[in-house]
C-alpha positions as CSV (number, residue, x, y, z in Angstrom):
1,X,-147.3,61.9,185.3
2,X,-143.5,63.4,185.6
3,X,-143.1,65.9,182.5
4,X,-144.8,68.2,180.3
5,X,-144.9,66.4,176.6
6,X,-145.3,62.5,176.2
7,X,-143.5,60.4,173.9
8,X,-144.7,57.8,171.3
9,X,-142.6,56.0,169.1
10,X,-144.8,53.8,166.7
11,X,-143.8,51.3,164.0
12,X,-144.8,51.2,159.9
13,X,-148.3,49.6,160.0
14,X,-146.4,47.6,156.4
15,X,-145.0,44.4,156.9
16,X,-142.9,42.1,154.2
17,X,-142.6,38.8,155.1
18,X,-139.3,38.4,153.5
19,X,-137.9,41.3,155.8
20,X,-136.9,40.0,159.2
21,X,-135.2,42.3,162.4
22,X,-131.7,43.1,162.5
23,X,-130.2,40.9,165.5
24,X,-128.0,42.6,168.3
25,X,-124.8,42.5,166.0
26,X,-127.1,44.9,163.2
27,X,-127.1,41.9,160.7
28,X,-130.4,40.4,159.7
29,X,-130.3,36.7,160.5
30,X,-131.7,34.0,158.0
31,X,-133.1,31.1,159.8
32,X,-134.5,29.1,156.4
33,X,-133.1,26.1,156.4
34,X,-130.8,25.0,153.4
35,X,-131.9,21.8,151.3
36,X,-128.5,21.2,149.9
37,X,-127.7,20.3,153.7
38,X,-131.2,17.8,154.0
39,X,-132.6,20.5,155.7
40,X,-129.9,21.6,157.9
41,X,-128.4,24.8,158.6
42,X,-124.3,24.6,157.7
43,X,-122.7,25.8,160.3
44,X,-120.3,29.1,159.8
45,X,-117.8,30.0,162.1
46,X,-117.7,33.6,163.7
47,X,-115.0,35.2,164.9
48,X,-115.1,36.9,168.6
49,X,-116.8,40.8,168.2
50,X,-114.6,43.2,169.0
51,X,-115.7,45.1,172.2
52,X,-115.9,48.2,171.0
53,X,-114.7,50.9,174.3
54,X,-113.2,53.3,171.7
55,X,-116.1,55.6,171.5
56,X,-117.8,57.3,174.8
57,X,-121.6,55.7,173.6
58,X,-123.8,55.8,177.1
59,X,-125.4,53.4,176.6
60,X,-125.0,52.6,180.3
61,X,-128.4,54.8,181.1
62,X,-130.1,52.2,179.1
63,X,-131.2,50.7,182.2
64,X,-132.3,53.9,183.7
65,X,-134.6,55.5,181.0
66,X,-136.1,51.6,180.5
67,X,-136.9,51.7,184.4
68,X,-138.6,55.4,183.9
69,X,-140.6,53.9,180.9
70,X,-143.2,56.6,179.3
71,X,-143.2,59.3,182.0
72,X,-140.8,61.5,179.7
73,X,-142.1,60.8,176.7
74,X,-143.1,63.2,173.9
75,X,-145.8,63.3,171.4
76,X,-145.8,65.8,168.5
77,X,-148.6,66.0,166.0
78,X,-147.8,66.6,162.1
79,X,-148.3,70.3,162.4
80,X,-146.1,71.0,165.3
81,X,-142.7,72.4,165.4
82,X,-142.9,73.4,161.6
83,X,-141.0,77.1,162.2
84,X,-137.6,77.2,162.0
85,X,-138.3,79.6,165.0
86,X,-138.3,78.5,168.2
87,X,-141.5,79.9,170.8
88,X,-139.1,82.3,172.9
89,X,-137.8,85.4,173.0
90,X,-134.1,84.4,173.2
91,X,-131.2,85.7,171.6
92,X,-130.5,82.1,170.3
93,X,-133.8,82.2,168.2
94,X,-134.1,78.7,166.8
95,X,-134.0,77.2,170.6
96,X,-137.3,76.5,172.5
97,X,-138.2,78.2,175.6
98,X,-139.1,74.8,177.2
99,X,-135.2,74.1,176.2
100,X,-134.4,76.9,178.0
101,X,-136.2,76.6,180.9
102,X,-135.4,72.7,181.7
103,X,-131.1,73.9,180.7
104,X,-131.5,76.1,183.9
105,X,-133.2,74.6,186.0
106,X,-131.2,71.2,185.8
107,X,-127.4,73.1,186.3
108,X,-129.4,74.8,189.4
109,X,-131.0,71.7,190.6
110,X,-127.0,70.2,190.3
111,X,-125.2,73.6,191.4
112,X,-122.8,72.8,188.9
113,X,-122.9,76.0,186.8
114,X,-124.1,80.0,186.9
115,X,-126.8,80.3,184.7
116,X,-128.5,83.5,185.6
117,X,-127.8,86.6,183.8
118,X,-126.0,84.3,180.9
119,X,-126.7,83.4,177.5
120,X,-128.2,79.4,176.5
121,X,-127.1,78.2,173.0
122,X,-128.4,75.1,171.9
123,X,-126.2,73.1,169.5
124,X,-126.4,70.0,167.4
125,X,-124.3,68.4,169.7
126,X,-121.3,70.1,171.9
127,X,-119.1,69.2,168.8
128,X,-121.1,71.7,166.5
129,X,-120.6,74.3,169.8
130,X,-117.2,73.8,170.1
131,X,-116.4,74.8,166.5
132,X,-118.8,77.7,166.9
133,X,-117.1,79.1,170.1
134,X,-113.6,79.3,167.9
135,X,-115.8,81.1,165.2
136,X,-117.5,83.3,167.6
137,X,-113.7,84.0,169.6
138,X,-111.8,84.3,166.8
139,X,-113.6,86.7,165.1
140,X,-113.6,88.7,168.4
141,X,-109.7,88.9,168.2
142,X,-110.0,90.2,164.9
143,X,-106.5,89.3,164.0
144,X,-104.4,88.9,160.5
145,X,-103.3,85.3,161.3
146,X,-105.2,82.4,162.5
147,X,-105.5,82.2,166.1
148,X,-103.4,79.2,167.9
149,X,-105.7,76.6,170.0
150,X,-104.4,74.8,172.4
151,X,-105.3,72.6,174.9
152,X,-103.2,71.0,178.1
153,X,-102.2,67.2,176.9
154,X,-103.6,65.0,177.1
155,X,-106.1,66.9,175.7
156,X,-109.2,65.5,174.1
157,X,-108.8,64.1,170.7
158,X,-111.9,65.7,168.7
159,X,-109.8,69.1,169.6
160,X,-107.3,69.1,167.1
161,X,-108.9,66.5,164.2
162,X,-112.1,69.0,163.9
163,X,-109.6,72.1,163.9
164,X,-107.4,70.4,161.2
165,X,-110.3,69.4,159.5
166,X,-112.2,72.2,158.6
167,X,-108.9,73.7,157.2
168,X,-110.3,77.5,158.2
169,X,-108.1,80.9,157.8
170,X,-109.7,81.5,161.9
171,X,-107.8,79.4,163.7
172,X,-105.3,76.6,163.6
173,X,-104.0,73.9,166.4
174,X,-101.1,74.6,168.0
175,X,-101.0,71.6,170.4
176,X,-100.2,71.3,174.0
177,X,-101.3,74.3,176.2
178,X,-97.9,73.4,178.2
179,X,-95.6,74.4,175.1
180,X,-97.2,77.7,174.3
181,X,-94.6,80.4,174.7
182,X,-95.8,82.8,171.8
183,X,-96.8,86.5,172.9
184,X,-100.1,86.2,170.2
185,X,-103.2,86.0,171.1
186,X,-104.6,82.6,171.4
187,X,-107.8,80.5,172.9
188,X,-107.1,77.3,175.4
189,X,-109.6,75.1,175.7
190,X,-110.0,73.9,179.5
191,X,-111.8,70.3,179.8
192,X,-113.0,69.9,183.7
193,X,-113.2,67.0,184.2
194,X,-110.9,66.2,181.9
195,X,-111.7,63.4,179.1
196,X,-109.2,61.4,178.7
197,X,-107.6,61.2,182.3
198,X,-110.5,62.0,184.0
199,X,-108.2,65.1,186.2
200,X,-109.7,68.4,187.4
201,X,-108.4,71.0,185.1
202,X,-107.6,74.9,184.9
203,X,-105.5,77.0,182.3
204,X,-102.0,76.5,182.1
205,X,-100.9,79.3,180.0
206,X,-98.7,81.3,182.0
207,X,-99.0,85.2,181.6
208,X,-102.3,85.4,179.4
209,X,-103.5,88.7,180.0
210,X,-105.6,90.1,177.3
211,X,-103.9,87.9,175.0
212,X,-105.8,84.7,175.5
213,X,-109.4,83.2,175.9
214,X,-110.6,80.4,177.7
215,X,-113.6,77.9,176.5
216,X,-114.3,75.9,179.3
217,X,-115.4,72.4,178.6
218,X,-118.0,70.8,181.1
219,X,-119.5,67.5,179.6
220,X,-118.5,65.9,182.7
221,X,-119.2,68.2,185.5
222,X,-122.1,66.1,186.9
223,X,-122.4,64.3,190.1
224,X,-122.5,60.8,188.8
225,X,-118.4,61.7,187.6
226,X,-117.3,64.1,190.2
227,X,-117.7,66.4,193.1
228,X,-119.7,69.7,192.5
229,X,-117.5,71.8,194.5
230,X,-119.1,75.1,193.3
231,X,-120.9,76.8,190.7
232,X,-118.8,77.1,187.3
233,X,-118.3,80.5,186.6
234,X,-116.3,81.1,183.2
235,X,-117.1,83.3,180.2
236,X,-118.1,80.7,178.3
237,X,-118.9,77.1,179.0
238,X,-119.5,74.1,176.8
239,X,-122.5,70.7,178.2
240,X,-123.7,68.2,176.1
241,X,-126.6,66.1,176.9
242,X,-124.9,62.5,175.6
243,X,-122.7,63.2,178.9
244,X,-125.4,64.0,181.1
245,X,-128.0,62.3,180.5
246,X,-127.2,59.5,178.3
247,X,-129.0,60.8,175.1
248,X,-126.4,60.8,172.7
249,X,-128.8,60.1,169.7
250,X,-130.3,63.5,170.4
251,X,-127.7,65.6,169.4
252,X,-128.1,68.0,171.8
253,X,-125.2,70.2,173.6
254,X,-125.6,74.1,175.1
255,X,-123.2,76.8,176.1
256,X,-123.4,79.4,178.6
257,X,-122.0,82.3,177.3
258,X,-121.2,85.8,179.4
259,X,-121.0,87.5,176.6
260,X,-123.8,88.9,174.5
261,X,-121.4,89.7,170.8
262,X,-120.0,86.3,171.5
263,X,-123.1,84.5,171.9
264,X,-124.6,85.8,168.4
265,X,-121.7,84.6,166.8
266,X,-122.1,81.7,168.1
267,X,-125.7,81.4,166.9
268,X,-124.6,83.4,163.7
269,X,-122.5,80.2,163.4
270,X,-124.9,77.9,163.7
271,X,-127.6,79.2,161.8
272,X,-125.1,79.4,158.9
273,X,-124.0,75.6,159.2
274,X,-127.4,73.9,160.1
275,X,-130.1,76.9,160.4
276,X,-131.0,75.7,163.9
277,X,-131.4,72.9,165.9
278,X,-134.1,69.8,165.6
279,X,-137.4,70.9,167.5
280,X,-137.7,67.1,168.0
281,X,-134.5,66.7,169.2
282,X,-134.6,69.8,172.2
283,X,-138.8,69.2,173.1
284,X,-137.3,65.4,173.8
285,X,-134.3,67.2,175.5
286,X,-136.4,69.4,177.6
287,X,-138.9,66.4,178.7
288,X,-135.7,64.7,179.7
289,X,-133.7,67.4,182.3
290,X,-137.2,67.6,183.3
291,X,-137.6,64.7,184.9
292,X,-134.1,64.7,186.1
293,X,-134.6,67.4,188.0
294,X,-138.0,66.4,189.5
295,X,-136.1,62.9,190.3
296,X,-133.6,65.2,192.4
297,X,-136.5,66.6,194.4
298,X,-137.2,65.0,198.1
299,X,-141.4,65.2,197.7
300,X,-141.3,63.6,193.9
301,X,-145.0,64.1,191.8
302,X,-143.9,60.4,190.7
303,X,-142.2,57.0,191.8
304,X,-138.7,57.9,190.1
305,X,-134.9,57.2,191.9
306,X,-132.6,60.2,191.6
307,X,-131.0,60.1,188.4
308,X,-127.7,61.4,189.9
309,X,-127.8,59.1,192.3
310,X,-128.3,56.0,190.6
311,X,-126.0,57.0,187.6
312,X,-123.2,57.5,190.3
313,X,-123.7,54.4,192.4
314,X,-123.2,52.7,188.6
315,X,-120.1,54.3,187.7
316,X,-118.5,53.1,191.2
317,X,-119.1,50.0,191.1
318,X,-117.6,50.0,187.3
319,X,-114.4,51.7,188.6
320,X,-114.3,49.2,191.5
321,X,-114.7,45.9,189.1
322,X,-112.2,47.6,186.9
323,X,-109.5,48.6,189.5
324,X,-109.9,44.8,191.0
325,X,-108.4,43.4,187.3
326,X,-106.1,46.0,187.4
327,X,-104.5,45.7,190.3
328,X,-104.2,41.8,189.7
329,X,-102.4,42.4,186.3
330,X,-98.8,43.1,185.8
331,X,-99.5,45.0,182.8
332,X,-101.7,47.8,183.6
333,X,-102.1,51.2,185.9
334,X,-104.8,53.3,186.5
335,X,-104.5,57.1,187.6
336,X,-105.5,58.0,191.3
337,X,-108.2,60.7,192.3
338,X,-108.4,62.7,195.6
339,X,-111.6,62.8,197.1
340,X,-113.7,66.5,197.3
341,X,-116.8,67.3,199.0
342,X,-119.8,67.3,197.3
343,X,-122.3,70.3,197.2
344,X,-124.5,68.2,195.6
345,X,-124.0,64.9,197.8
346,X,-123.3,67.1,200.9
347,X,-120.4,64.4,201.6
348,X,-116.9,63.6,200.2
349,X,-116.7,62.0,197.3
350,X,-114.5,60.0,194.8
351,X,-114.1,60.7,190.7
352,X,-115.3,58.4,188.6
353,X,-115.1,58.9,185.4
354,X,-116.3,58.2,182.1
355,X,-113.3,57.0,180.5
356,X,-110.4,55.0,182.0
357,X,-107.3,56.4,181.4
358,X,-105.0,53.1,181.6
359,X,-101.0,53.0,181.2
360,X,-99.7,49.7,180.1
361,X,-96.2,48.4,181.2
362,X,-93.5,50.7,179.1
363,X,-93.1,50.3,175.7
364,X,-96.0,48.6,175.0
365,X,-98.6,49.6,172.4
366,X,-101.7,49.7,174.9
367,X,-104.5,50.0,171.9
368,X,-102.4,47.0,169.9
369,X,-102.2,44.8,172.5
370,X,-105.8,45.2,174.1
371,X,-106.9,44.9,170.3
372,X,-105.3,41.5,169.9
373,X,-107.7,40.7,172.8
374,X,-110.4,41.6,170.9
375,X,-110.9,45.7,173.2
376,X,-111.0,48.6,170.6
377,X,-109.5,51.3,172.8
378,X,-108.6,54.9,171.4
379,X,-104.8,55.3,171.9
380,X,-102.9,57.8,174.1
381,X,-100.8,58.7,170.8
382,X,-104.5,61.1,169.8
383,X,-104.3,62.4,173.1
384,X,-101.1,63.9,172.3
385,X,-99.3,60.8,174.7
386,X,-97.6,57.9,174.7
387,X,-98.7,54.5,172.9
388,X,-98.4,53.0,176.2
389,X,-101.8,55.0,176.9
390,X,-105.2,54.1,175.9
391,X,-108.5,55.5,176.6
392,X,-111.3,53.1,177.8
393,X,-115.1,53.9,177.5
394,X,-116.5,53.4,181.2
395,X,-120.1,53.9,179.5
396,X,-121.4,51.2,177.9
397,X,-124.2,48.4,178.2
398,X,-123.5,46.1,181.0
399,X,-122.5,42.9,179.1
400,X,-119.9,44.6,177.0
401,X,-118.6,45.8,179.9
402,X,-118.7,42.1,181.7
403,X,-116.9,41.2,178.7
404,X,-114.3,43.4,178.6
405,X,-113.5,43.0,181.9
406,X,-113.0,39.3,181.2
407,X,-111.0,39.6,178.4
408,X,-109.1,42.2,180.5
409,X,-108.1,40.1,183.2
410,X,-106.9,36.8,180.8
411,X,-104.2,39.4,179.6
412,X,-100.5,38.1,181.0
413,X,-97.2,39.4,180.0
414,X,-95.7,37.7,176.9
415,X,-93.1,37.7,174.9
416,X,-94.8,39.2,172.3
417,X,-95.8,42.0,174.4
418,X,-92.2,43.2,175.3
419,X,-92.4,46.6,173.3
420,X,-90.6,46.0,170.4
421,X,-93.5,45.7,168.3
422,X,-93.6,47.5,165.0
C-alpha cells in the first residue's frame, strides 16, 4: 500500500427517518407526495443554476483521488495529535516532521523549488501565509509608516481586499507594481504563474535596491500549469496545496523562507492568529504529496498514474475545448503562451492554466454579460483591469465545465451587448 497513514472516514451510526441527504444543489429534497394534489407531486419551476467559475475550487482532481481510492488514506485514533506541538524539531514548532519531509521531497521530486538549507512554514491555507509574510517583512523594515504593497496588474484579487481588510498600522496597498515611483521602502508581491492571466512573472519595480522585498507567489508552479524551467530560488516563497494537489478543504499552504528572523515571524504570526495548524489537516497533507511523489517514480510500490501527468493531460484538453468556442465567437479573446522546456517533462511544453483570462469585445461588461448566461466569472475590474476582463475558473468538476462551455458558445453579439450598459 502507497503511504504511511490510512484514512477512514465513517458516518454517525444514528439515523432519523425524517432526515434525508442533501442532493447535488446542497438542498434536501422531499419526495412525499402531497394529498391536496391526489397524491401528486405539484410541479415547481427552477430556474437554470448559475455555473459558478468565480472561485478557483479544484474540484477537477475529483476524478483522480476517486481513482487512487484508500491508498492515501489516514486513520487517527482519539488520543493522537492532541499537542499543540508538532513531533519535530523545526523552527516552525506546531508543523509535523512527516509535513516536512513529504513538503521536500515533492518540490524535489518536481524540481520546481530549492528547499535545502531553507525554512518550511505550514499555514492554514497560503492566504493565512501571505498575510504573515507582510507581518514578518514589515516588521523587518522597522519603519514609522506603513509599508506600500504592491503587486504588477493584474494582480491577484485577495492581494489588496485582505490588506484593506485587516486595516493594520504595518502595511497598506498601494496598487499596481507598474506605478510605484516612491523612494520608500516597500514589498511587491511576484505571482509566477501569474493568477489571473496565467503570464510568467518577475519584479517590475525599477531601482529597488535595499529598499524593497519580494514575496514570491508559487501556487501554480507545477507541471500540470507550466514548464519547470529551473528550481525557484527567492528569499521567500509562498505554495498552497488547493493548487497542487487539489485539496482545498485542507487548508493547507507552506513557505520557504531564506531567512531564519523572517521565518519566526512568520510562525510568531501564526501562532498568534490560530496557535498552529490542524494535525488532521497536515498528517492528510503529508499522506497526500506522498503518494504524489511515489506516483512520479518509474518502479511504483503501487498501480498509481503520475499525478502530474494526468493532471496536465486534463488541463490541455480543457484549454483546447475552450479555445475551440473561443475562436468561433466574435465576442471573446484569450491570451497566447510561448512554449518552454520542461525539466520535469524533459520536452517543450505549453501553459495551461488554472484560470482563463478572457477579454470580451470592447466596452462590454465581461462578468455582466456571461452572468446573464447564467457563468459567475470574477471581473477584471478586482484585478485592477478593465470590465471587459473576466477571470474563468479552469478547475472545476467536469459537467460544470461541459456546461459552461455550452452556455459559452450560444453567446452571439446583441444589441444589448454593445457596451453601453449601466
Amino acid at each position: 500500500m502507497c503511504g504511511t497513514y490510512k484514512v477512514v472516514v465513517t458516518k454517525s451510526s444514528m439515523t432519523c427517518s425524517d432526515h434525508q441527504a442533501p442532493d447535488s444543489n446542497g438542498s434536501t429534497p422531499n419526495h412525499r407526495l402531497d394529498v391536496r394534489t391526489n397524491g401528486v407531486a405539484p410541479y415547481h419551476h427552477h430556474p437554470q443554476p448559475i455555473v459558478s467559475l468565480d472561485h478557483g475550487d479544484p474540484t477537477m482532481y475529483e476524478a483522480y483521488w476517486k481513482k487512487v481510492g484508500q491508498r492515501c488514506s489516514v486513520t487517527m485514533s482519539g488520543f493522537q495529535s492532541l499537542s499543540y506541538f508538532g513531533d519535530g524539531k523545526t523552527l516552525c514548532w506546531f508543523m509535523e516532521k512527516k509535513l516536512e519531509d513529504e513538503i521536500r521531497k515533492m518540490h524535489k521530486v518536481a524540481g520546481n523549488a530549492v528547499v535545502d538549507g531553507r525554512h518550511i512554514v505550514v499555514g492554514t491555507g497560503s492566504s493565512q501565509l501571505i498575510l504573515a509574510a507582510l507581518y514578518a517583512l514589515a516588521y523587518t523594515l522597522d519603519i514609522p509608516n506603513p509599508v506600500d504593497v504592491v503587486s504588477a496588474a493584474p494582480y491577484y484579487s485577495s492581494y489588496p481586499e485582505m490588506i484593506e481588510f485587516v486595516r493594520t498600522g504595518l502595511f497598506k496597498w498601494s496598487g499596481d507594481a507598474r506605478c510605484f515611483d516612491k523612494d520608500v521602502p516597500y514589498i511587491e508581491f511576484v505571482t509566477s504563474p501569474n493568477n489571473p492571466d496565467g503570464s510568467t512573472r518577475e519584479a517590475v519595480v525599477m531601482n529597488r535596491g535595499e529598499l524593497g522585498l519580494l514575496v514570491h507567489d508559487l501556487a501554480y508552479y507545477w507541471p500540470q500549469y507550466t514548464a519547470i524551467t529551473s528550481p525557484a530560488d527567492h528569499d521567500l516563497m509562498l505554495f498552497t496545496a488547493s493548487k497542487c494537489t487539489g485539496h482545498a478543504g485542507s487548508r493547507i499552504g507552506w513557505a520557504v523562507v531564506r531567512d531564519e528572523n523572517v521565518a519566526r515571524k512568520m510562525v510568531k504570526f501564526i501562532e498568534m492568529n490560530t496557535i498552529g495548524v490542524s494535525k488532521e489537516a497536515q498528517l492528510r497533507s503529508a499522506s497526500v504529496m506522498e503518494l504524489i511523489s511515489l506516483s512520479c517514480q518509474k518502479r511504483k510500490p503501487c498501480d498509481v498514474e503520475n499525478f502530474f501527468d494526468y493532471s496536465q493531460r486534463a488541463m490541455e484538453e480543457r484549454w483546447r475545448r475552450l479555445r475551440d468556442v473561443v475562436n468561433n465567437s466574435q465576442l471573446f479573446s484569450l491570451p497566447k503562451f510561448p512554449e518552454h522546456y520542461c525539466n520535469f517533462r524533459r520536452e517543450i511544453v505549453q501553459t495551461y492554466p488554472a484560470f482563463a483570462w478572457m477579454k470580451c469585445k470592447e466596452g462590454i461588461d465581461g462578468e455582466r454579460l456571461l452572468r446573464e448566461h447564467k457563468i459567475g466569472t470574477r471581473s477584471g475590474r478586482r484585478f485592477g483591469c478593465e470590465a471587459e476582463f473576466v477571470r474563468i475558473s479552469m478547475l472545476s468538476r467536469d459537467e460544470d465545465f461541459d456546461l459552461f462551455l455550452h452556455r459559452l458558445s450560444t453567446i452571439q453579439p446583441t444589441a444589448s451587448a454593445n457596451g453601453n450598459q449601466n
